[in-house]
C-alpha positions in Angstrom: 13.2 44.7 -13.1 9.9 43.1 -13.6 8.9 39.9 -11.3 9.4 36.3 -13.2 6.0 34.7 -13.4 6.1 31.6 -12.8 3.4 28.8 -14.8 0.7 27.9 -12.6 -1.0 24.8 -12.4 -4.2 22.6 -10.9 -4.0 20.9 -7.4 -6.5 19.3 -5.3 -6.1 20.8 -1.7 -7.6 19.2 1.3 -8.8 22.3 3.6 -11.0 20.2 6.0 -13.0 17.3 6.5 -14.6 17.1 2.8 -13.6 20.4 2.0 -11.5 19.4 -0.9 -10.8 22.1 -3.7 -9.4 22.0 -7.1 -6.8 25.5 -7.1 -4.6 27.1 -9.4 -0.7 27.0 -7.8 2.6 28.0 -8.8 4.8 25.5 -10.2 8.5 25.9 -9.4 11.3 24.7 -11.3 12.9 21.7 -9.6 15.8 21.7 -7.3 18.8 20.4 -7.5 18.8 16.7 -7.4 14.9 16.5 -8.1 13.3 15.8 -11.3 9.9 17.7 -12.3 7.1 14.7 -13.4 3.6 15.2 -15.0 1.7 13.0 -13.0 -0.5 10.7 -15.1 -1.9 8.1 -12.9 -3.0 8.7 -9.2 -4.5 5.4 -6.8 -7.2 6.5 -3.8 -5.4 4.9 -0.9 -7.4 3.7 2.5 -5.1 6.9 3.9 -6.6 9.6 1.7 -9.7 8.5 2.4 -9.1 9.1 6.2 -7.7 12.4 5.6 -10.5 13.5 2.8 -13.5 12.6 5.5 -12.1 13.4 8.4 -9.5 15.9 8.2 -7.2 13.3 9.7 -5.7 10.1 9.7 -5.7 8.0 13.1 -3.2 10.7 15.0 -2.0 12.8 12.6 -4.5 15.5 11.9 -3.8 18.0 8.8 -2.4 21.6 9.9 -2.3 23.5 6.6 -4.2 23.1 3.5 -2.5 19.6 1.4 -2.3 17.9 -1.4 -3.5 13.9 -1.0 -2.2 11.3 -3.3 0.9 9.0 -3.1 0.3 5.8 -5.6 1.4 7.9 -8.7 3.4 7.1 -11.8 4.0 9.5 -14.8 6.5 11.3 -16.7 9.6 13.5 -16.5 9.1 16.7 -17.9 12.4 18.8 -16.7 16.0 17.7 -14.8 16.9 19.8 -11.9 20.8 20.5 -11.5 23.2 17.2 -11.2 20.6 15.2 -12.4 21.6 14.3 -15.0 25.1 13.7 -14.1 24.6 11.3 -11.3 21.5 9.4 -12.6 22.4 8.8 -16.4 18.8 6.4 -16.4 16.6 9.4 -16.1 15.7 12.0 -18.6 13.2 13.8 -20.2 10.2 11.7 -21.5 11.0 8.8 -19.1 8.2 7.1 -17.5 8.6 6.6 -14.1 6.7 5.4 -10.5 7.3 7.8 -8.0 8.3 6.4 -4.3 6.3 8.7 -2.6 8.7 8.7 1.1 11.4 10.9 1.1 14.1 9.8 4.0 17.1 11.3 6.1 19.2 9.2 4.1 21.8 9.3 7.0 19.8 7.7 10.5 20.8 4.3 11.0 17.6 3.5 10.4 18.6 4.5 6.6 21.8 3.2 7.0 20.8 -0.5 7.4 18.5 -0.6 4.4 15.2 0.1 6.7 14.3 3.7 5.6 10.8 3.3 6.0 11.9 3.5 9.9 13.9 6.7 9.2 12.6 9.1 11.9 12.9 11.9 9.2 11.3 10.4 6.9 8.9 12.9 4.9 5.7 11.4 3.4 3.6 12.7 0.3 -0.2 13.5 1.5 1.1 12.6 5.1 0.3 15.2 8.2 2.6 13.0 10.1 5.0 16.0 9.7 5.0 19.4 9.7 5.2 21.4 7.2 3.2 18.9 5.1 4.8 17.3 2.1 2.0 18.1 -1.0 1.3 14.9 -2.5 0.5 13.6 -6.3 -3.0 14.8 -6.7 -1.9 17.6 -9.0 -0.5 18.1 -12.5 3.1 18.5 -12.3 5.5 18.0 -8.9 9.1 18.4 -8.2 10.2 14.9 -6.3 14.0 13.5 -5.8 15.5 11.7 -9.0 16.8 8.8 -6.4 12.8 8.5 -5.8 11.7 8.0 -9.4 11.6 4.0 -10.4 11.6 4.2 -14.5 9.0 1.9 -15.5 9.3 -1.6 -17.6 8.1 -1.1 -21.4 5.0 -3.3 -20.8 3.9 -1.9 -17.6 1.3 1.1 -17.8 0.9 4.2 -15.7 -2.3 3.1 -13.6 0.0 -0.7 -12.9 2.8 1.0 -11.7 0.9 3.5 -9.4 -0.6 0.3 -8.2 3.3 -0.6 -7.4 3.5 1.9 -4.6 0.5 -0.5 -2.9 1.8 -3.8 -4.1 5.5 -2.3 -2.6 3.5 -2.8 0.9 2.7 -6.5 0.5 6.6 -6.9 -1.0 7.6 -5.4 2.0 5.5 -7.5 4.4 5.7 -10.8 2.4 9.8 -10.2 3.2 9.0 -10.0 7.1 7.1 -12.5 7.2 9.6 -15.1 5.6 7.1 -15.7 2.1 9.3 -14.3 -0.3 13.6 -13.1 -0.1 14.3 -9.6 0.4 17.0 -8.2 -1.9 20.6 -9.4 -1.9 22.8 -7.1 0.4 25.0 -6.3 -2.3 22.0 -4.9 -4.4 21.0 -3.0 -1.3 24.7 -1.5 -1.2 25.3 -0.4 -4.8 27.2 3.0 -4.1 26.5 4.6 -7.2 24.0 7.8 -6.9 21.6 6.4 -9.4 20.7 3.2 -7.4 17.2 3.7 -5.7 18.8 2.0 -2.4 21.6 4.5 -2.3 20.0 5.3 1.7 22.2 2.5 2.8 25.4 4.5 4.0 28.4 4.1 6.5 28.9 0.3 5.0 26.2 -1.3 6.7 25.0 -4.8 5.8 21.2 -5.1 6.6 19.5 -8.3 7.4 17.9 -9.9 4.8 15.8 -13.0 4.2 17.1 -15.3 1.5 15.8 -18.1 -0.4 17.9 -20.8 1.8 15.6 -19.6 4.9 12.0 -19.5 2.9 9.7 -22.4 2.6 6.2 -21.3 0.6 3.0 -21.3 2.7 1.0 -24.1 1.8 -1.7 -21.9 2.3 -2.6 -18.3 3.4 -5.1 -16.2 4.8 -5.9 -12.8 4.0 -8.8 -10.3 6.3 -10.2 -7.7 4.2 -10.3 -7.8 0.3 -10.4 -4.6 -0.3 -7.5 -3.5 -2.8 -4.0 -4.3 -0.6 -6.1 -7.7 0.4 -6.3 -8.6 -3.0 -2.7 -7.1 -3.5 -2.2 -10.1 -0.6 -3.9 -12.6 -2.8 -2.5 -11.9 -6.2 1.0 -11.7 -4.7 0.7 -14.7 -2.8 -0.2 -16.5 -6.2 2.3 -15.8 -8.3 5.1 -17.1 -5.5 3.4 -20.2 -5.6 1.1 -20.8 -2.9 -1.7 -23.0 -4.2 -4.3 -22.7 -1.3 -5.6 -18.8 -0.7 -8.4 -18.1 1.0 -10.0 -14.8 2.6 -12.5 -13.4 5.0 -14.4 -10.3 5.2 -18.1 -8.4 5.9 -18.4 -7.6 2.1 -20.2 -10.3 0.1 -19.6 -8.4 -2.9 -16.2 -8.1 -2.7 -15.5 -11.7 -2.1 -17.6 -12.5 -5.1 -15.3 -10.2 -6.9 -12.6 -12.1 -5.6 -13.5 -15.5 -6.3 -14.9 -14.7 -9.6 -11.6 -13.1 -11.0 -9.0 -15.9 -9.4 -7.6 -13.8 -6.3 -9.0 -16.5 -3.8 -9.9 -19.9 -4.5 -14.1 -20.7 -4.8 -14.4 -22.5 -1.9 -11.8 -20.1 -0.2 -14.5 -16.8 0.8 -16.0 -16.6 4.2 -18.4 -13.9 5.0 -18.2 -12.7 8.6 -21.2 -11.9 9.8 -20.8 -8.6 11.8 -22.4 -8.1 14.9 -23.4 -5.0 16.8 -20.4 -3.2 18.5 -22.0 -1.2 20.6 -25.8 -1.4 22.9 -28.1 0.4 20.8 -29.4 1.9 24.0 -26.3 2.7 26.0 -23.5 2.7 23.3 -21.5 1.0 25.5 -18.5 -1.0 24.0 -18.5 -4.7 23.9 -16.3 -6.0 27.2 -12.8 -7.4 26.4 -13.6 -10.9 27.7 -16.8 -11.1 25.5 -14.9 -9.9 22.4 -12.1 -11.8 22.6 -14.4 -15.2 23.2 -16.3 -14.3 20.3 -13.4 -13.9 18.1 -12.0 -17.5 19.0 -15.6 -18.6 18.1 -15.6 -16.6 14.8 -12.1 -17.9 14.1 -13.6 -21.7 15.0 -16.3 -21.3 12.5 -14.3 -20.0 9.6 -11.7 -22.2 10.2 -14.6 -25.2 9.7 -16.1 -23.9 6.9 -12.9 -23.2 5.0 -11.7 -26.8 6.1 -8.3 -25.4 7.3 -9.1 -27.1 11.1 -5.4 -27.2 11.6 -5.4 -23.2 10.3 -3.0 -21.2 8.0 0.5 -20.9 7.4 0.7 -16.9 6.8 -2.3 -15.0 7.6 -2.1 -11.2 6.4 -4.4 -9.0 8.9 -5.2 -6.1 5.9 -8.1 -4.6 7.9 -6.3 -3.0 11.2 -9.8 -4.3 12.9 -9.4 -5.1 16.5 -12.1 -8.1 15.9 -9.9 -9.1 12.7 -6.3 -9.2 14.7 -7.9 -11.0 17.8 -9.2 -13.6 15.2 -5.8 -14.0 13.3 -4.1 -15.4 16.1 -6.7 -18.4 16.5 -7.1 -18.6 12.6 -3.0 -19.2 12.1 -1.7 -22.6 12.4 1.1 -23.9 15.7 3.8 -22.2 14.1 2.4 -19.9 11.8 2.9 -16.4 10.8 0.7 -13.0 11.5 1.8 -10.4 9.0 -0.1 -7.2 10.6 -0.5 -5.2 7.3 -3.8 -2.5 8.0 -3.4 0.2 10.0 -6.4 0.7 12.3 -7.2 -0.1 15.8 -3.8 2.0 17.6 -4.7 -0.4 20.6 -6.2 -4.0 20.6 -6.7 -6.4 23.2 -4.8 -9.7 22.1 -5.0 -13.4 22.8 -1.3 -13.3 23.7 -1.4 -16.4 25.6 -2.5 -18.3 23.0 -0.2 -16.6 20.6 2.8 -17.7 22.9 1.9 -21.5 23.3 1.7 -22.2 19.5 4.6 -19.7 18.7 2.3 -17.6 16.2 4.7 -14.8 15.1 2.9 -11.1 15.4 5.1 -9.6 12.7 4.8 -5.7 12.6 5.0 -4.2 8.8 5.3 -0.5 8.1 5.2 0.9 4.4 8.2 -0.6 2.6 12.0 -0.2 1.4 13.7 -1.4 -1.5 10.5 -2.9 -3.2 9.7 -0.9 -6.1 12.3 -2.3 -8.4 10.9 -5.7 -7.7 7.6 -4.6 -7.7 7.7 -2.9 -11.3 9.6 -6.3 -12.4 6.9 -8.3 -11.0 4.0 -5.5 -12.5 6.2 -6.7 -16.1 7.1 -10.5 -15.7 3.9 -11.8 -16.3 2.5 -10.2 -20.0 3.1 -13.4 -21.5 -0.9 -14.8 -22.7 -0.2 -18.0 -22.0 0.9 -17.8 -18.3 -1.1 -19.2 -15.6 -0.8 -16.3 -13.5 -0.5 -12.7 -14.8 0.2 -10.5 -11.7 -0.2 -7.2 -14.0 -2.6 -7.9 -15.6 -5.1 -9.1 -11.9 -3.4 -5.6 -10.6 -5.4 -4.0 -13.4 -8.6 -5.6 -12.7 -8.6 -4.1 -9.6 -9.0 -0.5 -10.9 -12.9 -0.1 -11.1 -13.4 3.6 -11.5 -11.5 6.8 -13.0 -12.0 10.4 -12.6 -10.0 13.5 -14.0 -8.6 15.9 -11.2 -11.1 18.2 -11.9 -13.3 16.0 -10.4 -11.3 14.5 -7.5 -14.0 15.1 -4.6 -16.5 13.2 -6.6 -14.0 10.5 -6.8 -13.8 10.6 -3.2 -17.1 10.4 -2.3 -17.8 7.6 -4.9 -14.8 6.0 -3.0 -16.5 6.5 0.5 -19.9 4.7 -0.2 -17.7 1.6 -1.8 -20.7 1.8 -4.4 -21.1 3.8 -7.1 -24.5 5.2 -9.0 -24.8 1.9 -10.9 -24.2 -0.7 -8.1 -20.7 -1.4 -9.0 -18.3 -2.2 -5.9 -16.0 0.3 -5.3 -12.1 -1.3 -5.5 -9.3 1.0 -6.9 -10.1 4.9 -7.9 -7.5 6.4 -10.5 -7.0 9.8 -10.9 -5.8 11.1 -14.3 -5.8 13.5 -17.2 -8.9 13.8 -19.3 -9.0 11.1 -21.8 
């Protein structure tokens, strides 16, 4: 009997620290309970960056060739077996965003609605475990049908890969009390369809609800790079009228002010200063750093005119100057959403934190946001709304590139400028157009 051939297809594999290549792989029919997509829209995240320069991310270090890319949305192209019988909303032709962590679906991590905790949990592009899990920066992939989020008719392929981003602000703007997590009974549906099927064994997770929210009167927001302005735009279209933001970029806060994601007289430009002796490359002392961020925070604060601080800061940057300065920069009371990952350990005004009971509110990923993230993506297409949350997501998409050429995309990402000058926000990856 002669071998089946299977159809090949083009991937971009990660073999080492900017050693990405474009390869020919075989592509399998799906499994049962998995759906087979053409993948038409692919975000750069901060992550793949990591991994594409350095062959790692913080810890997690790649151990066999991968495939990068988890903000992703396209099509379904084939039904694996019981598909079709247990999730009657999917089919062939659907356009769908594809929730790129795959959990246990049995922990009690799972059980209580908090999946993103699951200690099983399997992420696309991720060398957290091993074997890797290939990611989206290739033509076709087989993924779970309870992972695949069919999209609103107005929302397009690039917004809803932007959903898998936005999904992290959702997810923090929930912990940190700014907007109401879902209703448990949504979170319990037992159906196999429902993209919160995880919860099992009849567990009601905590949830915040509207009777326990109050809308910041203003916010903060370190670092305006694309899940910054995610921040922003999100924060806007719950309301909150003041929004301001700091970074090192210039440019990027010009692009903020100029296209409404921070109000004109919200931007404050940090001036950096040197981290380490230029002759000894000795690290800044603790003491020093941490009395330079309260003096940072003192003058930001002033020029701002926030002297009494902000209700909800969101920390986007992971930078251990940028956390210190977020507990002086919140107000008695206030609320530290800790969104970027960076620094794994920072020295921390804790005392100060404690007397004005500033919350330090971790935030991992997400769970349960992308239905409400593809509703938000699609609420706002109306011309005459103030705010129109999909169509500021779009305007953060600068640049596009094919997969064919996914390393120069990449490397334009890497320099934040591209041959023209242009600031460097959101890279897509997609089919040639």
């Amino acid at each position: 009997m002669s071998p089946v051939l299977l159809p090949t297809q083009l991937a971009a594999v990660l073999h080492g620290p900017r050693d990405l290549r474009v390869e020919s792989r075989a592509l399998f029919p799906p499994h049962h309970g998995e759906c087979q997509v053409q993948l038409v829209a692919t975000g750069l995240c901060g992550s793949d960056l990591h991994y594409f320069l350095a062959g790692r991310n913080g810890d997690f270090a790649i151990q066999a060739p991968l495939v990068l890319g988890h903000e992703a949305a396209g099509v379904i192209t084939a039904l694996g077996p019981g598909v079709a019988a247990q999730h009657a909303n999917l089919k062939v032709g659907t356009r769908v965003a594809i929730e790129a962590g795959v959990m246990c679906r049995n922990c009690k991590h799972c059980s209580a609605g908090r999946y993103n905790l699951c200690k099983g949990l399997r992420f696309c592009s991720s060398a957290k475990t091993f074997p890797h899990l290939d990611g989206t920066l290739q033509e076709k992939m087989n993924h779970p049908a309870h992972l695949l989020h069919p999209l609103p008719e107005n929302v397009s392929f690039e917004q809803a890969a932007l959903a898998e981003p936005l999904s992290v602000l959702l997810h923090a703007s929930r912990r940190a009390g700014v907007c109401p997590s879902p209703p448990s009974s949504s979170l319990l549906q037992k159906h196999p369809s429902s993209t919160s099927r995880p919860l099992l064994n009849g567990h009601t997770p905590a949830v915040t609800t509207s009777e326990n929210l109050s809308t910041p009167k203003n916010i903060l927001v370190y670092g305006v790079g694309a899940i910054g302005l995610l921040a922003c735009t999100l924060a806007r279209s719950l309301g909150v009228r003041r929004i301001c933001a700091i970074d090192i970029n210039q440019d990027r806060l010009d692009f903020a002010v100029r296209e409404g994601f921070v109000d004109k007289d919200g931007a404050y430009c940090l001036t950096l200063p040197p981290r380490f002796n230029a002759h000894t490359s000795i690290k800044e002392e603790p003491s020093a750093a941490l009395k330079r961020a309260k003096e940072n925070s003192v003058a930001a604060l002033e020029f701002l005119h926030e002297s009494e601080g902000f209700d909800v800061v969101y920390e986007c940057t992971g930078a251990e100057s940028c956390i210190q300065m977020a507990v002086h920069s919140a107000a008695t009371g206030g609320k530290i959403a800790l969104v970027g990952m960076g620094s794994p350990n920072v020295h921390l005004p804790l005392a100060t934190a404690a007397l004005r009971e500033v919350d330090l509110i971790g935030s991992f990923r997400y769970a349960n946001t992308y239905p409400e993230a593809l509703r938000l993506l699609g609420s706002n297409s109306a011309p005459d709304l103030e705010w129109d949350l999909g169509l500021k997501v779009s305007k953060l998409v600068t640049h596009r590139f094919e997969l064919a050429d996914t390393k120069s995309a990449f490397e334009t990402l890497a320099k934040g400028r591209d041959e023209n000058g242009r600031v460097v926000l959101k890279v897509i990856i997609g089919p040639p157009r």
